[in-house]
Residue, then its C-alpha position, 0 to 999 in steps of 0.5 A: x231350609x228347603x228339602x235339597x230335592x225341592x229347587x225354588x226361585x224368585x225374582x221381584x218384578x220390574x218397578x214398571x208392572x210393580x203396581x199388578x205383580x208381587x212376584x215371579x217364583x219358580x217352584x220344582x221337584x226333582x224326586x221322585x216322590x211327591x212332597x206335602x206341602x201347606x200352602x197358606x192364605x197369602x193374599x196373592x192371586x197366583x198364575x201357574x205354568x206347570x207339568x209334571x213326568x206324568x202330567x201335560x202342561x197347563x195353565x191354571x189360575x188361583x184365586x184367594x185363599x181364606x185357610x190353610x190348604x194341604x197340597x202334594x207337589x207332584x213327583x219331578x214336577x216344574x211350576x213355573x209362577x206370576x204372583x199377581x196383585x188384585x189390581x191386575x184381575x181387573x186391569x191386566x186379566x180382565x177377570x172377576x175371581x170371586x167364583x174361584x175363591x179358595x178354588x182354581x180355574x184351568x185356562x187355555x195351554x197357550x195362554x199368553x202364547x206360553x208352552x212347556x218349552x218356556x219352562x226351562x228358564x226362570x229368566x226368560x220366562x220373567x222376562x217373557x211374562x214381564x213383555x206380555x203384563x206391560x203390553x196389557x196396560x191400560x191406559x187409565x186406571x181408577x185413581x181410587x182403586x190405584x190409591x186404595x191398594x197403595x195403601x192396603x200394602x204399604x201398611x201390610x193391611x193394618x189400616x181399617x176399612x173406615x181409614x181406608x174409606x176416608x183416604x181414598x174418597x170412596x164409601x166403605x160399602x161400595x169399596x165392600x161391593x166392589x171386594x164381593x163382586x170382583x174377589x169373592x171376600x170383603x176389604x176386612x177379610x183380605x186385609x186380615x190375610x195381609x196382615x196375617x202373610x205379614x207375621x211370616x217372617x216374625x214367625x219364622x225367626x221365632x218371635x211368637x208374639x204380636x208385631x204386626x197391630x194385633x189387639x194383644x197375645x191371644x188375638x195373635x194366637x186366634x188369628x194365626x191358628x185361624x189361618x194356619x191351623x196350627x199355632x204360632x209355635x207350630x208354624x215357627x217349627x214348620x216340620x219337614x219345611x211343609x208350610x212352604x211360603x215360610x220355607x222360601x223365606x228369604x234369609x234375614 
C-alpha cells in the first residue's frame, strides 16, 4: 500500500480515445520530504502537468524507458498525467520521440491551454484533457499501424515480430524503421517491456515464476533483473513502495 502521504488516482479513458491513451493518473505528495520512487519501463509514453512548493508548473513529455530509472518525488508536489499510446505520437502529438528515449522533453506551460489552475481536479482534467485528444482526431489512420498496435497489446507483446509482419501486411524491416525512426527502439525491444509491464501484477501477488510466454525460470529471472534491477523476488517485496507502478496496482 502506497505511503499515506502519497495520494494517487487513475481513471481509464473514454472507449472513444482508447486506441491514443492508456490511462490518466494523478500522482501527489502531500509531505514535506521528498519520497524515492523507481519508475520502470512500462511501455507508455507519459504527458506531465506538474509543480511543486518550490517549483513552477510545467509541462513535460517522457519518452520510452528501456530500464529502471531512480527518481525523487518532489516534497508537496501535484503531477497531474495522460498516459499515451505510441499511436498518439503520430496521430494526436504530431511528434517522433526517438531523441527522448529514456529522456524527457520541457513543452510550452500553456500546452493544450492547460494551467496550474487545472490542477485541482482529477475529474475535470480527464474530462478536460479527453475534449482536447478527441478534437486531435485525425481523419484517417494507417490501417496497418491501427492493426499492428491492436495486436501488440491485446497479446501484451507476446507475439513475434515475424507474426506481427504476417498479420498486418507490412515487411518486418519497414515496421523495424518505422519503431527506429519514430520511438527510438525496435518493435522486439518494445515488445519485451510490453511483456515485461505484464508480469507486474503476477509479481506483485508473489507468483515468481513465468506466466507471461518467457522461454522457462531463468529467462524470467534475466528479463526481469534486466529491466527492474532487481530480481523477481525483490520487485515482489517492493521495500518502502518504491517501485511505484507496482504500488498503484489495482487490488486484485
Amino acid at each position: 500500500m502506497l505511503d499515506t502521504e502519497i495520494e494517487y488516482l487513475f481513471k481509464c479513458p473514454d472507449p472513444a480515445i482508447a486506441r491514443f491513451v492508456d490511462s490518466f493518473w494523478m500522482l501527489c505528495n502531500h509531505s514535506k520530504e521528498a519520497k524515492e520512487i523507481v519508475l520502470l519501463p512500462d511501455g507508455r509514453i507519459d504527458l506531465f502537468f506538474s509543480y511543486t512548493a518550490t517549483e513552477p508548473y510545467h509541462v513535460t513529455l517522457l519518452g520510452l524507458e528501456t530500464e529502471a530509472t531512480k527518481a525523487a518525488l518532489a516534497p508537496q508536489s501535484v503531477i497531474f498525467a495522460i498516459s499515451f499510446t505510441l499511436l498518439a505520437m503520430e496521430y494526436i502529438l504530431d511528434t517522433k520521440v526517438s531523441s527522448i528515449l529514456n529522456d524527457g522533453q520541457v513543452l510550452a506551460d500553456d500546452f493544450w491551454g492547460f494551467a496550474q489552475k487545472d490542477l485541482h481536479n482529477f475529474d475535470y482534467f480527464c474530462t478536460r484533457a479527453s475534449l482536447k485528444i478527441k478534437e486531435q482526431q485525425p481523419e484517417a489512420i494507417d490501417s496497418r499501424k491501427e492493426r499492428l498496435f491492436e495486436l501488440i497489446y491485446a497479446s501484451e507483446g507476446a507475439l513475434t515480430v515475424q507474426e506481427l509482419s504476417e498479420r498486418v501486411y507490412w515487411s518486418s524491416r519497414q515496421i523495424n524503421r518505422y519503431f527506429n525512426q519514430q520511438f527510438g527502439i525496435s518493435l522486439k525491444a518494445y515488445c519485451d517491456t510490453l511483456r515485461f509491464r505484464a508480469s507486474f501484477r503476477q509479481i506483485r501477488e508473489g507468483k515468481l515464476f513465468p506466466e507471461q510466454n518467457f522461454s522457462d525460470q531463468a529467462h524470467f529471472i534475466r528479463e526481469i533483473k534486466k529491466r527492474s534491477g532487481v530480481t523477481p523476488k525483490e520487485l515482489a517485496q517492493n521495500k518502502n513502495d518504491r517501485f511505484i507502478q507496482l504500488s498503484t496496482l489495482p487490488k486484485p
